[in-house]
C-alpha positions in Angstrom: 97.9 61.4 82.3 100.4 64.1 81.1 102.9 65.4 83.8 103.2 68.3 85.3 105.5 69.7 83.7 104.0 68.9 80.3 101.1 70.4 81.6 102.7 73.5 82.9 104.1 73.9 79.1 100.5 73.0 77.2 99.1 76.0 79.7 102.0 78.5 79.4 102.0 78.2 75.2 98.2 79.1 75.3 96.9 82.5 74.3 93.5 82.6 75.9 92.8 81.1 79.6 96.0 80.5 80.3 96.7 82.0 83.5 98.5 80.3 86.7 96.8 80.8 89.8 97.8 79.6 93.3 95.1 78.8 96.0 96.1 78.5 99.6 94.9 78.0 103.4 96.5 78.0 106.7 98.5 74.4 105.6 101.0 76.9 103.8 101.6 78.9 107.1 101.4 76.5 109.4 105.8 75.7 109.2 105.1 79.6 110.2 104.3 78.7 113.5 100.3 80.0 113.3 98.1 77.0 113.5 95.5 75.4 111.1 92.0 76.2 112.1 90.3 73.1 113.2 93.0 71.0 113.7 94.2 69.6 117.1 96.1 72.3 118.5 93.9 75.1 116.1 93.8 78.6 116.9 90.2 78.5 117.8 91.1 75.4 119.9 93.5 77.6 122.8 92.6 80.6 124.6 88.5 80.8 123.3 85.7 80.5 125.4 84.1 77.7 123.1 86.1 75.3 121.1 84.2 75.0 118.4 85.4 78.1 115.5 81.4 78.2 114.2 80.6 79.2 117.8 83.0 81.9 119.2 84.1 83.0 115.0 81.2 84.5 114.6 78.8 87.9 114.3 76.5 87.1 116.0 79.0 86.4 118.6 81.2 89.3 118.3 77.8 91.6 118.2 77.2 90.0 122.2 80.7 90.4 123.3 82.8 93.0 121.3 85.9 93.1 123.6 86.2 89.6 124.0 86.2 88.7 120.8 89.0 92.1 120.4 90.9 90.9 123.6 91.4 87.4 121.9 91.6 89.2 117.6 94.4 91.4 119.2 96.4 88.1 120.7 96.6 86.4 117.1 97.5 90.1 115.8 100.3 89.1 118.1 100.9 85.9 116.8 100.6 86.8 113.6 102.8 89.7 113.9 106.0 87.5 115.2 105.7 84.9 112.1 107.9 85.5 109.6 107.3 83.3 105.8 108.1 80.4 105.3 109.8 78.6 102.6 106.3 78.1 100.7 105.2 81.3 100.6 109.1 82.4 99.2 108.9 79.9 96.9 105.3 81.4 95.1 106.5 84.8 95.6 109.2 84.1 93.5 107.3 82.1 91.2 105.3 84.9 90.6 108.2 87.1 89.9 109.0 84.6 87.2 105.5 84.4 85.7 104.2 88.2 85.9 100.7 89.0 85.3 100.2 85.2 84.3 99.8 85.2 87.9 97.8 85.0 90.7 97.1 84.3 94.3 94.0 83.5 96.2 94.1 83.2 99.7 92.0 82.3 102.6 94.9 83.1 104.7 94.6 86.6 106.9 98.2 86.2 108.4 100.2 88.7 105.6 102.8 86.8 105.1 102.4 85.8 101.5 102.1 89.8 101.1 105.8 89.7 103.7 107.1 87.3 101.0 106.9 89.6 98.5 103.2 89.1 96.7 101.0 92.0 94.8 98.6 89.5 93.0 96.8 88.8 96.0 93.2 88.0 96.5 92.2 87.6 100.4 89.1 86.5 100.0 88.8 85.9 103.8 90.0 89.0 104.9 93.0 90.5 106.5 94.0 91.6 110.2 95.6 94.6 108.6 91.9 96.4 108.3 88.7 97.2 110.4 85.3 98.0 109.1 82.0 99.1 110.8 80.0 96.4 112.9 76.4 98.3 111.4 78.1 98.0 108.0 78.8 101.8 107.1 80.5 101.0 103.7 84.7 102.1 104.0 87.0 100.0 104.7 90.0 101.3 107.3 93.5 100.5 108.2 93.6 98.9 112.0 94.2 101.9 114.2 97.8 102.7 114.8 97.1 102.5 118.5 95.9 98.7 118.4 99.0 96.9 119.4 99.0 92.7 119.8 98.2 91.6 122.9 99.1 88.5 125.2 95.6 86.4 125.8 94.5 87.9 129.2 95.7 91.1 128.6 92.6 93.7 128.5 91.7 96.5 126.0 92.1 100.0 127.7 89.9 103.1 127.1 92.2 104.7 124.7 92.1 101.4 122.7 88.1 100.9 123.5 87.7 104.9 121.8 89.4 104.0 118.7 87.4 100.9 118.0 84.4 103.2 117.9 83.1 104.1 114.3 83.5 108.0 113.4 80.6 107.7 111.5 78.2 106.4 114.0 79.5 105.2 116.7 79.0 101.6 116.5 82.1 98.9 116.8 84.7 98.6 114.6 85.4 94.7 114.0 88.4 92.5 111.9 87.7 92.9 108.1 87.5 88.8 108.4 85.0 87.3 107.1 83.1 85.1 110.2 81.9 82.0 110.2 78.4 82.7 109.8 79.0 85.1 106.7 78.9 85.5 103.2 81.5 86.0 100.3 81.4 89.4 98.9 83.1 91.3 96.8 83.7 94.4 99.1 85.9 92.4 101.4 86.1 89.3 99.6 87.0 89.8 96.4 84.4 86.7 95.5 83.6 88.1 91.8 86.8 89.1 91.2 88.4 85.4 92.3 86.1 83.9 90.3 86.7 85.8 86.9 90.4 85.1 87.7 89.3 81.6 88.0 87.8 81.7 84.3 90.7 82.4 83.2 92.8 80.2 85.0 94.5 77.5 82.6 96.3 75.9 85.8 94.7 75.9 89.4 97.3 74.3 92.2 95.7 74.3 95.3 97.8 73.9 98.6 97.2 73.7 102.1 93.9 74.3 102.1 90.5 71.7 102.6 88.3 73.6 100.9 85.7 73.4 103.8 84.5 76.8 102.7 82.4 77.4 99.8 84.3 80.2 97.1 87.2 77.7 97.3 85.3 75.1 96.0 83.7 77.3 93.6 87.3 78.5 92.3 87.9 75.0 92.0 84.6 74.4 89.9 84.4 77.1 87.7 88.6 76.3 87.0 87.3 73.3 86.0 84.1 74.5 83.8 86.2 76.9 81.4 88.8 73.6 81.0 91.8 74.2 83.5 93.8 72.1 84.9 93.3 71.2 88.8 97.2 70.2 91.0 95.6 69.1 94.5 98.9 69.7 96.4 97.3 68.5 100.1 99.3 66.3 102.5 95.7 64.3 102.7 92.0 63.8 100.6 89.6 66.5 101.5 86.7 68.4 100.3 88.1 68.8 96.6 88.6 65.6 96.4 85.0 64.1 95.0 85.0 67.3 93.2 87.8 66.6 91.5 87.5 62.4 91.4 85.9 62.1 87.7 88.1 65.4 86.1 90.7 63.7 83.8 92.0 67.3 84.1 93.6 66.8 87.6 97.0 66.0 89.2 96.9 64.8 93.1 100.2 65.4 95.0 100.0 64.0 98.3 103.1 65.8 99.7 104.1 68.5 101.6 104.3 71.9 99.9 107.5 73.1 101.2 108.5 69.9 99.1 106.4 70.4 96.3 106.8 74.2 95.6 110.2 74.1 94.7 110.2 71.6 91.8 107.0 73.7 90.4 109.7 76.5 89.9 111.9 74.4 88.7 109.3 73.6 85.9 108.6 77.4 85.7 111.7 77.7 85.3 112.4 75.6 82.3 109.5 77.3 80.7 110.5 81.0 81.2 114.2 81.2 81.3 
């Protein structure tokens, strides 16, 4: 199997599908201080009604108990307001300074802070906490309103804060422009066609702190694949792209941490671009 590097090199002196793309998950903030999702001590695991994310992440949920579901969305604001990047996402911000629009990121993250580290070729394809959208689905997209501050877990929403997450339009709830557990992909607020065509075209696909236990990730993954890119599985342990990836002769598994990792992938940008 060739190296990485020689890999990064093959991909970098190619004309035509030769794009470097970065997917990531809430592994690369974790050394943030915002927890994974369904680990032991995940976010949906303290403070929620139900422990279980498919339960209480929901619309169907949120449509039952809109200020609940606000009360607890306005306490990770919080949380996620007080993180600051980490090393990882420094280290792919700067990689993409060195790359330029060879580069690209797709996130599941909705934290910001590869955006904090300095980012622009960012796909969130699950959202961000930085916008609100209408709960009946009228079509524009909005900033969070100004007055919506982060919260501590019991704290309760007030009037003023209850008027603003009406829509102007027709008065129904605003809600997180997240995408919820029993959703879709899109490409209104998930970017899903536009990810994928950036995953035709990717010649190198790394993959880090992430599972894949949603389904575009694996389909970035697969259709990387299709079009003849290379797959790095930079994961601290197997998970769902693993069987994807078990028969590829077109894959590299790194089973270390990324805060590790990244740094010597710049290293062998590096050498390439300087």
């Amino acid at each position: 199997m060739l190296s990485l590097q020689k890999i990064i090199e093959e991909v970098c002196s190619k004309k035509h599908r030769n794009g470097i793309t970065f997917l990531t998950g809430a592994g690369i903030s974790s050394d943030s201080g915002i927890p994974t999702y369904r680990g032991t001590d995940g976010i949906w695991v303290k403070g929620t009604k139900y422990h279980k994310p498919e339960e209480f992440g929901t619309k169907q949920y949120f449509d039952a108990h809109q200020e609940e579901v606000w009360q607890y969305s306005l306490f990770r604001k919080k949380m996620i307001e007080e993180a600051m990047p980490n090393s990882s996402h420094e280290t792919i911000a700067r990689i993409e300074n060195l790359l330029g629009d060879k580069f690209h990121l797709i996130t599941q993250n909705i934290d910001n802070l590869h955006r904090r580290a300095g980012n622009q070729r960012i796909f969130e394809i699950h959202g961000n906490y930085r916008e609100v959208k209408c709960s009946a689905d009228c079509k524009e997209i909005l900033p969070i309103p100004s007055i919506l501050k982060g919260k501590e877990l019991k704290e309760d929403l007030t009037l003023d804060e209850i008027e603003a997450l009406k829509c102007s339009s027709c008065g129904n709830w605003l809600r997180p422009n997240v995408l919820w557990f029993d959703e879709y992909y899109d490409e209104r607020t998930n970017k899903k066609f536009s990810a994928l065509k950036v995953a035709k075209n990717t010649g190198l696909l790394f993959i880090a702190g992430t599972s894949g236990a949603t389904s575009l990730p694996q389909e970035i993954a697969r259709t990387t694949i299709k079009y003849g890119g290379y797959v790095v599985d930079l994961n601290i342990e197997d998970n769902h792209f693993t069987e994807l990836l078990k028969n590829n002769k077109r894959k590299l598994i790194i089973r270390r941490p990324s805060r590790e990792v990244l740094p010597e992938i710049e290293q062998m940008f590096s050498k390439v671009f300087r």
